[in-house]
C-alpha positions as CSV (number, residue, x, y, z in Angstrom):
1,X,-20.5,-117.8,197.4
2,X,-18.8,-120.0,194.8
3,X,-15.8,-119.7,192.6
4,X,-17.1,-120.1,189.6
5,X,-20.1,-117.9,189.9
6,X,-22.5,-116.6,192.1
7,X,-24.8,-119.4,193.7
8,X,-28.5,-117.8,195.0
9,X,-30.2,-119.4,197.9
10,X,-34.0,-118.8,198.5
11,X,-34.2,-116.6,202.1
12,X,-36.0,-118.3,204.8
13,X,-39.7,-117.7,205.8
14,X,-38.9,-118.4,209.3
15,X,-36.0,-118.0,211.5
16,X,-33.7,-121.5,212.1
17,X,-33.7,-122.0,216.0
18,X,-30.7,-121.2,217.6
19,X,-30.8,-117.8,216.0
20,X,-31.9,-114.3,216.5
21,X,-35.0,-113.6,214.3
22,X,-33.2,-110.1,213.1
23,X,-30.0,-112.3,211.9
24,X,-32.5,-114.4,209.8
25,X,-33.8,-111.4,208.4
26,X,-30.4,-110.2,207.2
27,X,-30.0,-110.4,203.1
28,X,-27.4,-113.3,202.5
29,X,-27.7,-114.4,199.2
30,X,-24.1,-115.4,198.8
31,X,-24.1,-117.7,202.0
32,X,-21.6,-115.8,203.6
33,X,-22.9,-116.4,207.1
34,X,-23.0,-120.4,206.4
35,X,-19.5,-120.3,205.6
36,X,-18.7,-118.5,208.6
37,X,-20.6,-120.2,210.7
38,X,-19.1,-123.8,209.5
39,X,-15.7,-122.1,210.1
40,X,-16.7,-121.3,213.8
41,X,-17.9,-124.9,214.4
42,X,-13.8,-126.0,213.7
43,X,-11.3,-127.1,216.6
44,X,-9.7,-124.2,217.9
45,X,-11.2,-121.6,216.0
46,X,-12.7,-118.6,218.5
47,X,-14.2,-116.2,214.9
48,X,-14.0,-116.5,211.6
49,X,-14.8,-113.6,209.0
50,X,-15.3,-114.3,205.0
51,X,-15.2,-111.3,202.6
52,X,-16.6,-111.9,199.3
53,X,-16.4,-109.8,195.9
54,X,-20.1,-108.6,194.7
55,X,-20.4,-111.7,192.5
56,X,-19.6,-114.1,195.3
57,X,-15.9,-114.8,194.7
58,X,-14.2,-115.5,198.4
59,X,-11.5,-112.4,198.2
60,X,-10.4,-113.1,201.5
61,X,-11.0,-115.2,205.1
62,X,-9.8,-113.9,208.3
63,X,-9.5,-116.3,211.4
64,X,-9.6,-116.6,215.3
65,X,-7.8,-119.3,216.6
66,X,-7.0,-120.4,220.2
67,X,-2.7,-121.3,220.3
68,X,-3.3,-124.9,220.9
69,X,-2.9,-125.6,217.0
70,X,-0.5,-124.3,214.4
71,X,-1.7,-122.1,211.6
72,X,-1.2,-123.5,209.3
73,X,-3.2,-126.5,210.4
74,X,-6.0,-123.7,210.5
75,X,-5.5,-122.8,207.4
76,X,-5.6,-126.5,206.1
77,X,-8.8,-127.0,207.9
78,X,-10.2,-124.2,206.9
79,X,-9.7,-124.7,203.0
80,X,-11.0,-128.8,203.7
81,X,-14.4,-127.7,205.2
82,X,-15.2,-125.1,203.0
83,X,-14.3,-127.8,199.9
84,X,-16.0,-130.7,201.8
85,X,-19.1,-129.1,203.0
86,X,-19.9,-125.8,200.9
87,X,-18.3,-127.3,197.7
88,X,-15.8,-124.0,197.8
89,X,-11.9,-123.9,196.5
90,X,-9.9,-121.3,198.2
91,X,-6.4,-120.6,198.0
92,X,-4.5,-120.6,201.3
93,X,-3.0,-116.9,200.5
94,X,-6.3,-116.2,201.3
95,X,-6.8,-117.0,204.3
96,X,-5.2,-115.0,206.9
97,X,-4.6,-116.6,211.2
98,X,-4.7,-114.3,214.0
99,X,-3.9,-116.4,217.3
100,X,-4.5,-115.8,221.1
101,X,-3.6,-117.4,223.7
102,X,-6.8,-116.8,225.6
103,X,-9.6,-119.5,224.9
104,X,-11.9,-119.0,227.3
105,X,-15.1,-117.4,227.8
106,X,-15.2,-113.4,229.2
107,X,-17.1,-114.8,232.2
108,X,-14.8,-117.5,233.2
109,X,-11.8,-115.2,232.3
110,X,-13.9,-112.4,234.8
111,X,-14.3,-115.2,237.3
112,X,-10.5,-116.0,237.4
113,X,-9.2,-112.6,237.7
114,X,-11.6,-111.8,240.7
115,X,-10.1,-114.7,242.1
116,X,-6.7,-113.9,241.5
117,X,-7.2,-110.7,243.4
118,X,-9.0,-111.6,245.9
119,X,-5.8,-114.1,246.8
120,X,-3.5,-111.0,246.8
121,X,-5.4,-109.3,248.9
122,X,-5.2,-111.8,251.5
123,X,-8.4,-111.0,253.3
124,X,-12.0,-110.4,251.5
125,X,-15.1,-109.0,253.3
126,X,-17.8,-111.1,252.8
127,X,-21.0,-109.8,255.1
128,X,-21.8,-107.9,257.8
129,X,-24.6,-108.9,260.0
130,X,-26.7,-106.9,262.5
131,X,-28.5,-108.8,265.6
132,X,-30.8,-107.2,268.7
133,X,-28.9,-107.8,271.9
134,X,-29.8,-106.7,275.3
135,X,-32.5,-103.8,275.1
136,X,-31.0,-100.6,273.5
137,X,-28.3,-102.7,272.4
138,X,-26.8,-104.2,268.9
139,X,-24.4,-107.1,267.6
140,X,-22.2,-106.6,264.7
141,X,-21.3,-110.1,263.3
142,X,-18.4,-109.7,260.5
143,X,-17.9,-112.5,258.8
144,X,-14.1,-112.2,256.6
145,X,-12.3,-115.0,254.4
146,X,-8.8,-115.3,255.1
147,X,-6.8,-117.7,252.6
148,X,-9.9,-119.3,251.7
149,X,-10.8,-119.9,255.1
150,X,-14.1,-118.1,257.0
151,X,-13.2,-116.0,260.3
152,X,-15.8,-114.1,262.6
153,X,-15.8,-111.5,264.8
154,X,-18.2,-110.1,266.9
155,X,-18.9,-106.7,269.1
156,X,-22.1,-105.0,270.8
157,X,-22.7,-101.4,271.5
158,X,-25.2,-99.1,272.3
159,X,-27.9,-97.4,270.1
160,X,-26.3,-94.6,269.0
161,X,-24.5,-93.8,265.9
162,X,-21.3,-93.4,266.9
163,X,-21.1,-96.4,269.3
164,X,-22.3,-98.8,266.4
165,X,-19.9,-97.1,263.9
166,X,-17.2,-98.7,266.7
167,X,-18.7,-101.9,267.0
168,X,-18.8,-102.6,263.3
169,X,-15.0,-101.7,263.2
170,X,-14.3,-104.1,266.1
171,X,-15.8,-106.8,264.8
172,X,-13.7,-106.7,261.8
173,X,-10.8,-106.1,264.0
174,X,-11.5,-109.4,266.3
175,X,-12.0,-111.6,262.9
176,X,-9.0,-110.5,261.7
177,X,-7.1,-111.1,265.5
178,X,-8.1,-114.9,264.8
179,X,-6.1,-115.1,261.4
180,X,-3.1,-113.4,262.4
181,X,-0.2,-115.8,262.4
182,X,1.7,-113.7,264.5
183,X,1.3,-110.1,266.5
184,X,-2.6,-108.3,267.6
185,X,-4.3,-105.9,266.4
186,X,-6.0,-103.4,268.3
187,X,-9.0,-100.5,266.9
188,X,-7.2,-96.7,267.8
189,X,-10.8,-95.3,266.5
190,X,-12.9,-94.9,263.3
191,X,-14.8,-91.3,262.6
192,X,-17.0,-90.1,259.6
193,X,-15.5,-87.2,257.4
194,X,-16.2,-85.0,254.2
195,X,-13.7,-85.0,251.8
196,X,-14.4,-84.6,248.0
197,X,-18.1,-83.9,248.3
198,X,-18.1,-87.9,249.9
199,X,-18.4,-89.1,252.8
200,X,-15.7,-91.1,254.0
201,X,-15.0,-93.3,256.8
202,X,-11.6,-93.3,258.1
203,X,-10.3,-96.4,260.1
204,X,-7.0,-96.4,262.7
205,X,-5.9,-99.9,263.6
206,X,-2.4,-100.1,266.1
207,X,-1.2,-103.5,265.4
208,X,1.8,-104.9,268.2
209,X,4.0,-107.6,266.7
210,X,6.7,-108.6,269.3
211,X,8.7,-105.1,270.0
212,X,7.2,-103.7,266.6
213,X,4.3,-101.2,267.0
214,X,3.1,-99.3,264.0
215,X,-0.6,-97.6,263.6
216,X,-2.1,-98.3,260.4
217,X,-4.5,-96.3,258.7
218,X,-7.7,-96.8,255.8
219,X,-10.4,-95.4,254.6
220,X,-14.3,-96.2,252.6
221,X,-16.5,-94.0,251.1
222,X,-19.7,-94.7,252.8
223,X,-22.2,-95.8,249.8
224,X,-24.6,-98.6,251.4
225,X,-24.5,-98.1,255.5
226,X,-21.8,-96.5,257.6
227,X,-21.3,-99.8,259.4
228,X,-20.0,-101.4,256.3
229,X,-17.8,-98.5,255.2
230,X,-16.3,-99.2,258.8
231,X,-15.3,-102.5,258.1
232,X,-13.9,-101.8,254.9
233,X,-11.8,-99.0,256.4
234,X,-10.8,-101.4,258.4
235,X,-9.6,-103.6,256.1
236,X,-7.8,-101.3,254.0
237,X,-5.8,-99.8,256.8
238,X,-4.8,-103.5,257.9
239,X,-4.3,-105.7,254.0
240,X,-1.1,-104.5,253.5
241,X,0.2,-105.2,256.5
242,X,-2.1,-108.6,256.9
243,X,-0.7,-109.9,253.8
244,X,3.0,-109.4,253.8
245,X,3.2,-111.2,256.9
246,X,1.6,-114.1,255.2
């Protein structure tokens, strides 16, 4: 890749660490993937793409760049590292700056927005633990974070399915009782159902705050154990409520 002619390279025997042995493999005999490569290593610059005639001539670059410099800083950075390390002229009109204002990576970006809804919601679900109690007997331990702080509640029933499909949905109910700033809540009763070829579980919660009485309502598909689903029924009848009292 040169401007006055077409400069061959010898390919590599044996891939450069750092990289993929099917990149190494990849024809470059105008050094392409150098260039863009040196353009990547720049401040601020997320991609960089050059396009090159068949002799090697640069016809155009096309750039990344985070917002945290202007572009046509980028541009004069781009045209002194391609002269200062690959020995290359290019005219700026050549080069072309596509900003965002996003710099960070996918995960950390994924990380973030989990966060960011999981603080609207108000209350997250984190576990739901089972213990033996007396004989014949279970514990549901829920275990909820509420503004980044961990509240538990507990309930026991008997062995049956419909008493531990109760249980569960106390034991959210209690944990939640403990974060209220204000008002109770109290379980009205939580049943399996079909709907949609799923089965669902569907949750009533009364909740008393002062002379204010209103019976909220949620549902879970059941997908792991029914128990869970309970919970989570739980918690979608009551996060709505939970968090516009916050």
């Amino acid at each position: 890749m040169s401007q006055s002619g077409p400069e061959r390279r010898p390919e590599p025997t044996q891939p450069q660490q750092g990289h993929d042995d099917r990149e190494s493999r990849v024809p470059d005999p105008w050094g392409v993937k150098r260039a863009e490569n040196l353009l990547q290593s720049l401040q601020a610059i997320l991609s960089a793409r050059v396009v090159v005639s068949p002799v090697g001539e640069i016809q155009e670059v096309h750039v990344l760049a985070g917002s945290g410099i202007s572009p046509k800083q980028v541009v004069r950075n781009v045209e002194s590292a391609l002269l200062a390390h690959l020995g290359i002229k290019v005219d700026h009109r050549k080069i072309s700056v596509a900003q965002t204002a996003e710099v960070e990576p996918i995960e950390v970006l994924e990380q973030t927005a989990v966060k960011q809804r999981s603080l609207q919601r108000g209350v997250v679900y984190q576990s739901l633990e089972l213990a033996a109690a007396a004989p014949h007997r279970v514990r549901f331990v829920v275990t909820l974070e509420v503004n980044g702080q961990e509240v538990v509640g507990e309930d026991e029933a008997a062995e049956t399915t419909r008493a531990r499909l109760q249980a569960a949905a106390r034991a959210a109910v209690a944990a939640l009782d403990k974060a209220l700033p204000r008002g109770t809540f109290q379980l009205e009763g939580v049943k399996i159902i079909e709907a949609f070829d799923e089965e669902l579980v569907v949750a009533g919660v009364h909740v008393v705050d002062g002379r204010e009485t209103r019976l909220l309502t949620g549902t879970a598909e059941v997908r792991d154990a029914a128990e869970q689903a309970a919970v989570l029924a739980v918690l979608d009848a009551t996060n709505r409520w939970f968090q516009s009292r916050q």
